[in-house]
N, C-alpha and C positions, 0 to 999 in steps of 0.2 A: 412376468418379468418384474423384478425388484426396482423400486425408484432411489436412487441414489440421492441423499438428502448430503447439500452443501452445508458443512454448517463453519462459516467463520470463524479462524482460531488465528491468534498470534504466536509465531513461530520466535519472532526476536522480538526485543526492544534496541533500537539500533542508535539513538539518541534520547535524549531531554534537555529543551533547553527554551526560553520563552514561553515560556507557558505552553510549547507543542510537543508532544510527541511522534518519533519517526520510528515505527512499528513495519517487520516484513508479516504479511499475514499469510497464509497457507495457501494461499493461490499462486501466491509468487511475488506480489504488489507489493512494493515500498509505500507508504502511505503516511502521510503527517496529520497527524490528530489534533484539533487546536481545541486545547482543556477545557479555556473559559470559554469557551459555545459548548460543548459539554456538560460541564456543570450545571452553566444557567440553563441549559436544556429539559434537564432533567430536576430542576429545583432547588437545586444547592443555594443557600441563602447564607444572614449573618447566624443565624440562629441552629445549621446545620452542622455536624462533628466537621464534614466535609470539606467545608467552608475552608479550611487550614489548608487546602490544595491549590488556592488561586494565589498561593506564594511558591513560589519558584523553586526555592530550596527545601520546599515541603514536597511540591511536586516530584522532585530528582530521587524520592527516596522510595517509588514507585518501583514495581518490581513482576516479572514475568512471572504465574503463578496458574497453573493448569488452563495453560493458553488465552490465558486474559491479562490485563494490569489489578495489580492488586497493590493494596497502600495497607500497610502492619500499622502505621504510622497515625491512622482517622480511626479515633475513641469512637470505636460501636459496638453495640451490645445488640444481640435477639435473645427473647423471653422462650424459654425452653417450655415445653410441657410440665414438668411440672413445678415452673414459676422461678425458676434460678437462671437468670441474666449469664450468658456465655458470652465473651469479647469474640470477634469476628473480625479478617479486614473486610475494609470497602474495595468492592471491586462493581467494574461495569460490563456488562457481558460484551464479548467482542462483535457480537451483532450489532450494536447502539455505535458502540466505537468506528465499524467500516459504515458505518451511516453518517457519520461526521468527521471524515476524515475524508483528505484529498489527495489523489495517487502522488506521489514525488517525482517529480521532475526528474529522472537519473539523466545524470553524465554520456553515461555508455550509451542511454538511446538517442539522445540531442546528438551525438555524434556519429551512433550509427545512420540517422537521416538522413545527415550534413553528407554522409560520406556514399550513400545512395546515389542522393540526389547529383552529385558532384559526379559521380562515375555515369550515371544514365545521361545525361548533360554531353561528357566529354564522348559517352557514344555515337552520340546525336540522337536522341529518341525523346520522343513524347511520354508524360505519364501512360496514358494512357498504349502503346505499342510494347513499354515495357512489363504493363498491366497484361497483354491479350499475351507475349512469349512468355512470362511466368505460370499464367495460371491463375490469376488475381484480378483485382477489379482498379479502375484508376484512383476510385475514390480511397482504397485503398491505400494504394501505392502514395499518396496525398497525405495520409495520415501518417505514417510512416515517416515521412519527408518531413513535418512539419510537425514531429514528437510528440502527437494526438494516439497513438498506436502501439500496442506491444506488438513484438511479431515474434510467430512462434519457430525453433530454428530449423525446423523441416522447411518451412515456407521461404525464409530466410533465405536459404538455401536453393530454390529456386528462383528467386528473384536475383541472386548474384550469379548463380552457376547459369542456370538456362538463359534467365532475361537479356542478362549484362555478360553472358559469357566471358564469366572470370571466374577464379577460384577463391572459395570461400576459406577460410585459415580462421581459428581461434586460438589465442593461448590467455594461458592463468598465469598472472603474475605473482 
């Protein structure tokens, strides 16, 4: 059997603004990137092209580029074979990036917990009862509650349908 290799890719650039970036990556995760731990992470000094990215408006010119950030913007060169200097952007592979980046806090999940937690409440149930009718664990159902948690919508779906027996409804605005 085949192993399926995860290999992190950024799918949007969804912001830039303070020095972070807010990147969707291929898993699904919203994630804020903070540049300057980035950089200094990786060496960028005064002495480095790169250097020109711990300004703001240098940073914004950053751009999605076979699934990574890539910068046209950072004077760099590699030494070809045979000795003729080629311009290049800078880019940092998206692996280094989801290592120093931090999931984002979305909207829609703080309020899907809020709205959890509010309907398991007005049922009268414990995490954990709502936990043992879904199918789930309470620790679970805790993360969830408390926007520690992605939940995937099959699951989703039994902690409202079966747990809390309601109906689950989605719309796209």
């Amino acid at each position: 059997m085949r192993k399926t290799i995860k290999i992190p890719r950024i799918l949007k650039i969804n912001k830039i603004e303070n020095h972070s970036i807010n990147v969707t990556f291929n898993n699904g995760e919203s994630r804020i990137i903070d540049f300057r731990k980035v950089l200094k992470s990786i060496g960028v000094d005064e002495n480095s092209p790169a250097y020109i990215l711990f300004d703001d408006n240098e940073l914004k010119k950053g751009e999605l580029k076979n699934h990574t950030l890539s910068f046209d913007n950072v004077e760099q060169y590699i030494t070809m074979r045979n000795g003729q200097k080629q311009r290049v952007p800078f880019e940092i592979g998206a692996d280094i990036l989801l290592k120093y980046s931090l999931p984002e806090k979305s909207e829609i999940m703080m309020k899907l917990g809020r709205l959890i937690r509010d309907a398991r409440r007005k049922a009268g149930l414990t995490q954990q009862e709502l936990a043992i009718m879904s199918g789930t664990s309470r620790t679970y159902i805790s993360r969830i509650e408390n926007d520690r948690s992605d939940v995937e919508l099959a699951t989703l779906k039994k902690i409202i349908e079966i747990g809390l027996g309601r109906q689950l409804e989605i719309k796209i605005k």
